[in-house]
C-alpha positions as CSV (number, residue, x, y, z in Angstrom):
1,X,42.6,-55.6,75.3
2,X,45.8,-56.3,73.4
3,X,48.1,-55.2,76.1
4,X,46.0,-57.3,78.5
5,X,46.3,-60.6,76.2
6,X,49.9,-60.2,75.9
7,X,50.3,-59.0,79.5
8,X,51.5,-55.6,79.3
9,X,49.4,-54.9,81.3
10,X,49.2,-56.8,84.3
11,X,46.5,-58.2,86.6
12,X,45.2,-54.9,89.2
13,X,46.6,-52.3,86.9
14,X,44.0,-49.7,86.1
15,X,44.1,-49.2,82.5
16,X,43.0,-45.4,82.4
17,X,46.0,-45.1,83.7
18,X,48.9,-47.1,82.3
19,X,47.2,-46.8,78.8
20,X,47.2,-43.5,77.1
21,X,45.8,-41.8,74.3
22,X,48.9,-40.2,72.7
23,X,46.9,-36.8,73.0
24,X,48.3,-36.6,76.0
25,X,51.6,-36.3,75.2
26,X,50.7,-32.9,72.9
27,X,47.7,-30.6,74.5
28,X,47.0,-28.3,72.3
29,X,49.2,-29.7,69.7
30,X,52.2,-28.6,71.7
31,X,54.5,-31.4,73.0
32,X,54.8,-31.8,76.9
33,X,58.3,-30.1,78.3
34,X,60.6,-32.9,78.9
35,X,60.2,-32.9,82.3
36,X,56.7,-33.5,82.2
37,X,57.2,-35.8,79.0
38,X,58.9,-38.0,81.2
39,X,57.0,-38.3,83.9
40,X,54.6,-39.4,81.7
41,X,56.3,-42.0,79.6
42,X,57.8,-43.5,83.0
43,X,54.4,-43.7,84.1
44,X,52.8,-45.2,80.9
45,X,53.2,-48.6,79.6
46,X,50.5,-48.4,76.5
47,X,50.2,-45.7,74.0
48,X,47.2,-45.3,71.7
49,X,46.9,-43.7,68.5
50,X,50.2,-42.5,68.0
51,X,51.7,-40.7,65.1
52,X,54.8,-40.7,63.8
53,X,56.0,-37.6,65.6
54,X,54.6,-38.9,69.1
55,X,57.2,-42.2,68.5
56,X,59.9,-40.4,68.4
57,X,59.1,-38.1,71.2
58,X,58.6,-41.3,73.0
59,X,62.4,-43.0,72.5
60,X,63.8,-39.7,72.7
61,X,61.8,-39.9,76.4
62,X,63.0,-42.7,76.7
63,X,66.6,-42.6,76.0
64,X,66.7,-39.5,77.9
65,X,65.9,-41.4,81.5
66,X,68.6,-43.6,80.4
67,X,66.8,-46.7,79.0
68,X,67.9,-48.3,75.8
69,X,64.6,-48.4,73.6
70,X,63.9,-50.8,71.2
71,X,61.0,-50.0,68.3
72,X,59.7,-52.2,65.7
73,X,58.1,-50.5,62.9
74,X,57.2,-51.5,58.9
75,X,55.8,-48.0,57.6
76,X,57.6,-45.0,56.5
77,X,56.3,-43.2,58.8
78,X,58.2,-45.1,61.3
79,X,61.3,-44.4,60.1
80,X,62.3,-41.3,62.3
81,X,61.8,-43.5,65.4
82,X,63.7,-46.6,64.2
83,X,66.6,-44.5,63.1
84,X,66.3,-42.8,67.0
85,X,66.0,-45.6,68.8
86,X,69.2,-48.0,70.1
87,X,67.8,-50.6,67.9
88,X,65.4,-50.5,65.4
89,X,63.1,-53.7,63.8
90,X,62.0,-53.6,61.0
91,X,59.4,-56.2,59.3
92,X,61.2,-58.2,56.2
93,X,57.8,-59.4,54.3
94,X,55.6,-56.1,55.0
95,X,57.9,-54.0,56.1
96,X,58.5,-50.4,53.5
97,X,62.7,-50.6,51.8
98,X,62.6,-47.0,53.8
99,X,62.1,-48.8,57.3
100,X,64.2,-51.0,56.4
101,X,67.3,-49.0,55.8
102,X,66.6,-47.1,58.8
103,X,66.8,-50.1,61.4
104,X,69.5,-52.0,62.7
105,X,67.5,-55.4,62.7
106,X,64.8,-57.0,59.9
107,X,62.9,-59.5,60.9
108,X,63.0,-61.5,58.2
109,X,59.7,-63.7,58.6
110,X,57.9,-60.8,60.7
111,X,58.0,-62.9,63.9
112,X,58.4,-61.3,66.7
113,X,59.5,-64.5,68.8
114,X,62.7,-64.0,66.1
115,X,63.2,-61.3,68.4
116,X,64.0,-63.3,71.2
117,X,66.1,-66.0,69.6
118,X,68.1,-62.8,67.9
119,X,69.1,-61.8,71.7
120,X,70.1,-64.9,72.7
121,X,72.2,-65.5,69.2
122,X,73.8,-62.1,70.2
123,X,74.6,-62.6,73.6
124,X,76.1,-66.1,73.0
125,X,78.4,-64.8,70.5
126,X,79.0,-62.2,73.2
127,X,79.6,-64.7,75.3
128,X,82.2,-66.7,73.1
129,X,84.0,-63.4,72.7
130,X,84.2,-63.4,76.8
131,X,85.6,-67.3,76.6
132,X,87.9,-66.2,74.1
133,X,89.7,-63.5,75.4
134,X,89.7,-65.5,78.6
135,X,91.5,-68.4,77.3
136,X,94.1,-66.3,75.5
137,X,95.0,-64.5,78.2
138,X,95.5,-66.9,80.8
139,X,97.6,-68.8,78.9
140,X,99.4,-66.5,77.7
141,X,99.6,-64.9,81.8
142,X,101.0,-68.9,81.8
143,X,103.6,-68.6,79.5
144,X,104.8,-65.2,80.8
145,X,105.2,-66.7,84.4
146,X,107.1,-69.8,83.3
147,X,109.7,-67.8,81.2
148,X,109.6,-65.6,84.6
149,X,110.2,-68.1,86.7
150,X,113.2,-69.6,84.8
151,X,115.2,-66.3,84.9
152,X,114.5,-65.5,88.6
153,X,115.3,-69.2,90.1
154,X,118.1,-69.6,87.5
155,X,116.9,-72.5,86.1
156,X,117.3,-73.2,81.6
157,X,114.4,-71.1,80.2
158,X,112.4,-73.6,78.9
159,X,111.7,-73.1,75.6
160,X,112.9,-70.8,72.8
161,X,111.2,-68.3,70.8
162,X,110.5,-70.1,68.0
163,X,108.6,-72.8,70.3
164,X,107.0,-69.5,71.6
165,X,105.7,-68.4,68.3
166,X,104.5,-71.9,67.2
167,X,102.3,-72.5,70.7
168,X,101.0,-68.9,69.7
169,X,100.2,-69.4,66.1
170,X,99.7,-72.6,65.8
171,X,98.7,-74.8,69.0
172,X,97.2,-71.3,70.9
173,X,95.1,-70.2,67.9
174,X,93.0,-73.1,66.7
175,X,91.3,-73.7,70.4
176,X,90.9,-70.2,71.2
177,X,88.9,-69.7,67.8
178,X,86.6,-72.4,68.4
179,X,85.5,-71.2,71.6
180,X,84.8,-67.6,70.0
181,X,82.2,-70.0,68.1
182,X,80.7,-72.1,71.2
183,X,77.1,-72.3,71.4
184,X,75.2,-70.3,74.6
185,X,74.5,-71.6,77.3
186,X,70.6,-72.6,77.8
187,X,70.2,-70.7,80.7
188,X,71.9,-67.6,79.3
189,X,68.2,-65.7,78.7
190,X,68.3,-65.5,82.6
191,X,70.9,-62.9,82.6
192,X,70.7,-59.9,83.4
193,X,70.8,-57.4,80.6
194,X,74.1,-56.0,80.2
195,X,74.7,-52.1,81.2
196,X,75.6,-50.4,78.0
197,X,79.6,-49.1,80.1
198,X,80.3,-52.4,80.8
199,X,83.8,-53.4,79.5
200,X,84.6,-57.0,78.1
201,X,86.4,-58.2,80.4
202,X,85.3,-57.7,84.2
203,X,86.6,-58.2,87.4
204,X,86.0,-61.5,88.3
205,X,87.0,-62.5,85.0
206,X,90.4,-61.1,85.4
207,X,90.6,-62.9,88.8
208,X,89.8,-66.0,86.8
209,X,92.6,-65.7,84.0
210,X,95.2,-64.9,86.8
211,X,93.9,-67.8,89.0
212,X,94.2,-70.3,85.5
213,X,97.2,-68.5,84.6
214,X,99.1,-69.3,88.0
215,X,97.6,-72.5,87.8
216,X,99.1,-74.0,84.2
217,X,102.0,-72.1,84.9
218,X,102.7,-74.2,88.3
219,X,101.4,-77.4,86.5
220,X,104.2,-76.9,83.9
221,X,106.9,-75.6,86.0
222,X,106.8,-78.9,88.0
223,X,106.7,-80.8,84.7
224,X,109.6,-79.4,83.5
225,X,111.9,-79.5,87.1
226,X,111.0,-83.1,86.9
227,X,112.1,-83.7,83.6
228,X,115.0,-81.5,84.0
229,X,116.1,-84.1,87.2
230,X,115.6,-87.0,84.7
231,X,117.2,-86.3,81.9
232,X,120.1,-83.4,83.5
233,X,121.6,-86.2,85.5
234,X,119.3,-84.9,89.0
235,X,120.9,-81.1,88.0
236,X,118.4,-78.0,87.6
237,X,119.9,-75.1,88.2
238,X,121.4,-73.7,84.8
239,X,125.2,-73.9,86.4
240,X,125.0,-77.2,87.4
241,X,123.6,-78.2,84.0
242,X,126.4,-76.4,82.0
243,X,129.1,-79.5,83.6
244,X,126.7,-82.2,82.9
245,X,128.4,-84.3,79.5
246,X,125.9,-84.0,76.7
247,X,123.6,-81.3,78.0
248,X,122.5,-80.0,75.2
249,X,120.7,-83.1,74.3
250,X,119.8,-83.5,77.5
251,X,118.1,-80.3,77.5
252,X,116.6,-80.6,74.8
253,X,114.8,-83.7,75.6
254,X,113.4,-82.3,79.3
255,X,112.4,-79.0,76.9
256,X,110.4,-81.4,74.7
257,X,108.3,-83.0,77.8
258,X,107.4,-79.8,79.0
259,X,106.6,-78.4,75.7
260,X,104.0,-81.5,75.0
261,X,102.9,-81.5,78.7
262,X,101.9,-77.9,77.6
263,X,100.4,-78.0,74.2
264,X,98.2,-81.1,76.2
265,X,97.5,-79.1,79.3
266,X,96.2,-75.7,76.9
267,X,94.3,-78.0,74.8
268,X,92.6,-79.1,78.0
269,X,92.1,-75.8,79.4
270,X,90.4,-74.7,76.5
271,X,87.5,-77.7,77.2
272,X,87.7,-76.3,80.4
273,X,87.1,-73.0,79.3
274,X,83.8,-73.6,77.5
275,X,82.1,-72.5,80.6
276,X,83.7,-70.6,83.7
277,X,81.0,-72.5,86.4
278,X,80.4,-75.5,85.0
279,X,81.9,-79.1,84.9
280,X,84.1,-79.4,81.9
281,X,82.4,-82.8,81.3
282,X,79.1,-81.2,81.5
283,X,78.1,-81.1,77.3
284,X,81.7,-82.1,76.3
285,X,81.3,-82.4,73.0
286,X,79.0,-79.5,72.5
287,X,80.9,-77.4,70.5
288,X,82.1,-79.4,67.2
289,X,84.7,-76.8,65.9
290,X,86.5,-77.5,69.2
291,X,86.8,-81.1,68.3
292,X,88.4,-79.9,64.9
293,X,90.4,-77.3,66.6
294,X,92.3,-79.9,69.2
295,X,92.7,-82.4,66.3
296,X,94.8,-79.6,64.2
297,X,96.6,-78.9,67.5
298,X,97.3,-82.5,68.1
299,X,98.5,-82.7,64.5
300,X,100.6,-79.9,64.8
301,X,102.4,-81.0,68.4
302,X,103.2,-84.6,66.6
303,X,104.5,-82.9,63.8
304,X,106.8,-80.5,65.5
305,X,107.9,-83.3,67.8
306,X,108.4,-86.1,65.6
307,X,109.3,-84.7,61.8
308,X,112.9,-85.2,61.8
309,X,115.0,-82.2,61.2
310,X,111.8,-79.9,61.5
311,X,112.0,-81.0,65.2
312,X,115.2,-81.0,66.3
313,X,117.1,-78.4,63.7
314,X,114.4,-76.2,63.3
315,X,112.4,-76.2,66.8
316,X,115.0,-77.8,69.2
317,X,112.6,-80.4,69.7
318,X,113.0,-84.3,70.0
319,X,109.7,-86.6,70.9
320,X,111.7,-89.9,70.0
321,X,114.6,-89.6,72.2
322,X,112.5,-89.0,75.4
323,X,111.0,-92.0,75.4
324,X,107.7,-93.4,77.2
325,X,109.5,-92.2,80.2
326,X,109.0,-88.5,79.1
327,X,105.6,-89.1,77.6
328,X,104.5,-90.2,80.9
329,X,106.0,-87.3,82.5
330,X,103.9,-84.9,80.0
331,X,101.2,-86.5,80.7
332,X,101.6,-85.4,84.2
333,X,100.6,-81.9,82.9
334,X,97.1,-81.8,81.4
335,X,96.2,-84.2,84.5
336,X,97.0,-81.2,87.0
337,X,96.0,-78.9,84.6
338,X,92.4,-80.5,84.6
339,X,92.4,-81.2,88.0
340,X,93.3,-77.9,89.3
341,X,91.1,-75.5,86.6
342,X,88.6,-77.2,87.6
343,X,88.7,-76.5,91.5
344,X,88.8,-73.5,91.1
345,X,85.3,-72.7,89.2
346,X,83.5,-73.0,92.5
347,X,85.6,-69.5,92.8
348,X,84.8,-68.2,89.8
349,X,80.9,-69.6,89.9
350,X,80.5,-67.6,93.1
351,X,81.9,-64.2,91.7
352,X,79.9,-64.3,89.1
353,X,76.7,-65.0,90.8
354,X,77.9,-62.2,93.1
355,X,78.2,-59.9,90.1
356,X,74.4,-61.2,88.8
357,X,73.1,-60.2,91.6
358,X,75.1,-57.0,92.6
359,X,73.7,-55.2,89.0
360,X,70.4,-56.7,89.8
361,X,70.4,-54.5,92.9
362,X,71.5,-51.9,90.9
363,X,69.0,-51.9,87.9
364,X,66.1,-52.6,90.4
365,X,67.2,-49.2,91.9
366,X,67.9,-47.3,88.6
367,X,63.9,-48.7,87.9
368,X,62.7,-47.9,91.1
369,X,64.0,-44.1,90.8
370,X,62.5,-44.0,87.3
371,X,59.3,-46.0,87.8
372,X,58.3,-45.1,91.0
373,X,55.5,-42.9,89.7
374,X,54.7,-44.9,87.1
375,X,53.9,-48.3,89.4
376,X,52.1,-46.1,92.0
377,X,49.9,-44.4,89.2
378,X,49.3,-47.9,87.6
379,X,48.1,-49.6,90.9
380,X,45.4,-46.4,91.5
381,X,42.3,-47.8,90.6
């Protein structure tokens, strides 16, 4: 009646058979072979009267046809099982210090709806880890291809490696950060459960950091080729620049514009980043340690472009001498980089609904081979 009320048992199922005295699992007090074992547990959905020894025979059933088991337990007894199992729950108030200690979860108010709030807590952090690693590599892939690009068109690299290691440590860092703490999204129950091989990072997500990557990197290149025709006297190549009088200030200066067209256009792709299908507008001010993460960033771009001494003896960096002319053409950056991030989700939105439903194909065949006899036995009536 229990399994009924909370619909383990469905509507046409025929109870004597999807629910199981557990003295089936040892006639004659001698446990089925595993084969058999199987059979059964696939088959079963309810099992009554169990002892501690016929739990763990079931995860280890379980586990054995490839399913990751879950058991919730409170008694010493259940302890064996708990251990066994991929994760064990354990009840906080009732719940025995030994089963406890043998879990991997407590529920500390003995709520099994804690349960579900717990998975969706864990996958959103699993999901800010995704976002994460996202944003850090595709702009870093950005970076890469600028310096890249320089070299092989023979153009002035555009920034040196101390501007390198500041983006990294200190404009980079902040943003990516936050988004390892961004809050899941609401429809992020309707997943699909993760297989257990699944790396971090999947394939469509790659073709996402390369496609962003390619992206800020062209947004900046243009930024600087523009600022390098303002400021060089209509010169880009790194020949033509060496004649021009005064080029190492001039240099400097269209160095600065792309460097704060590309502190500006990172900070926006990391708003961008917050989800890989939706609208970056969508929720904008969701997550309130990004709002803190851009402000140090911001901070931290004025400062290195505007300190004297700091900016243009220490960093090679002047945000006074380029004018509103070269803060307009920095501004340039972020625009394209917003613009352009996000055309491409539709891309990315698709892949990813193509990956939903390509491993739910894939576990509805995995259950199907596994529950085939189980659903047919269920439905005899």
């Amino acid at each position: 009646a229990i399994a009924q009320n909370v619909k383990i048992l469905q509507t046409g199922d025929n109870s004597n058979v999807c629910a199981v005295d557990c003295a089936r699992l040892r006639p004659g007090d001698v446990y089925l072979h595993h084969d058999e074992m199987d059979k059964l547990t696939a088959s079963v959905r309810v099992f009554a009267r169990a002892r501690p020894e016929d739990k763990l025979e079931i995860v280890k059933s379980l586990q054995r046809q490839g399913l990751v088991t879950a058991m919730t337990g409170d008694g010493v007894n259940d302890a064996p099982a708990l251990n066994q199992a991929n994760i064990g729950v354990a009840m906080g108030i009732q719940g025995t210090e030994v089963a406890k200690g043998a879990s991997d979860m407590i529920l500390t108010d003995d709520n099994f709806c804690s349960i579900v709030t717990a998975v969706e807590k864990g996958r959103a952090i699993y999901a800010g880890i995704q976002k994460f690693v996202a944003f850090i590599m595709s702009v870093h892939i950005a970076e890469v291809l600028q310096i890249f690009f320089c070299i092989l068109a023979g153009i002035p690299v555009m920034r040196t490696p101390l501007q390198i290691l500041f983006l990294i440590l200190v404009t980079d860092l902040p943003p990516s950060i936050a988004l390892g703490m961004e809050p899941g999204e609401k429809t992020i129950l309707k997943e699909r459960p993760r297989p257990r091989t699944e790396p971090v990072v999947l394939n469509w997500m790659w073709v996402s950091m390369i496609l962003n990557g390619v992206v800020l990197s062209a947004v900046i290149v243009a930024v600087y080729i523009g600022s390098l025709v303002y400021f060089c006297d209509g010169a880009i190549f790194q020949t033509e620049i060496d004649a021009v009088e005064g080029r190492d200030g001039k240099l400097m200066q269209a160095r600065t514009v792309a460097f704060i067209a590309l502190v500006w256009s990172e900070n926006i792709r990391s708003y961008t980043s917050r989800s890989f299908d939706k609208p970056v507008w969508r929720d904008i001010f969701g997550n309130r340690h990004m709002q803190k993460a851009i402000f140090l960033a911001q901070v931290c771009l004025y400062a290195a472009v505007l300190i004297p001494f700091f900016s243009d003896e220490i960093l090679g960096l002047s945000g006074v001498s380029i004018g509103g002319q070269g803060w307009a053409i920095a501004l340039l950056g972020p625009l394209g980089c917003l613009v352009l991030c996000e055309a491409s989700k539709p891309i990315t939105g698709y892949q990813m609904r193509r990956y939903q439903q390509w491993l739910a194909v894939q576990q509805a065949s995995g259950d199907e081979g596994m529950r085939k006899a189980g659903k047919d036995g269920c439905k005899v009536g």
